[in-house]
C-alpha positions, 0 to 999 in steps of 0.5 A, spaced: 500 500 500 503 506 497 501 512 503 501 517 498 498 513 492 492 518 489 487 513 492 489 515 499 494 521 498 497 521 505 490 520 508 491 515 513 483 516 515 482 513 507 486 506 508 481 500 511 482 497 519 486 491 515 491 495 511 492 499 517 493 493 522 497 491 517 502 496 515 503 498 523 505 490 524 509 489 518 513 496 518 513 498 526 513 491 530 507 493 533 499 488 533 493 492 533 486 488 534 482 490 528 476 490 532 479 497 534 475 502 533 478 506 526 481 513 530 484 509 535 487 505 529 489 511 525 491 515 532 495 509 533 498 508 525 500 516 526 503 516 532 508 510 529 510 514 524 511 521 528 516 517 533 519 513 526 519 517 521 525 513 517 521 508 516 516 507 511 520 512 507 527 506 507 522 500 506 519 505 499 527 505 497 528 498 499 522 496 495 524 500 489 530 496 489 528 490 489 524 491 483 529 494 478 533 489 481 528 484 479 528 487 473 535 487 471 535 480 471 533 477 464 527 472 464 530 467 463 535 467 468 529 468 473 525 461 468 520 464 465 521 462 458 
């Protein structure tokens, strides 16, 4: 999920309970119960990203490298021809 895709645009209020679980789990560690009202699940969400602010930004960069690396590597290097 890109934060700043058109869709959500830095709106944290725009992702649902699900994706909001899910990126606080897999970038910061910390398990909120999706069960939780949604303010207290973007409250939460935007309190991770105030206090890390590096983190989503390295994982952007990371994820972007991965994928010109993946693209460099010819296809049948990769079996799919």
């Amino acid at each position: 999920m890109n934060l700043n895709s058109e869709k959500v645009n830095g709106d944290l209020t725009k992702l649902s309970k699900k994706e909001i679980c899910a990126i606080s789990f897999r970038y910061f560690g910390c398990k909120y119960k999706e069960a939780n009202p949604k303010p207290v699940l973007v409250a939460g969400l935007e309190g991770l990203i105030a206090a890390q602010l590096t983190i989503l930004p390295a994982a952007a960069a990371a994820a972007a490298t991965a994928a010109a690396a993946a693209a460099a590597v010819p296809a049948a290097a990769r079996g799919e021809v």
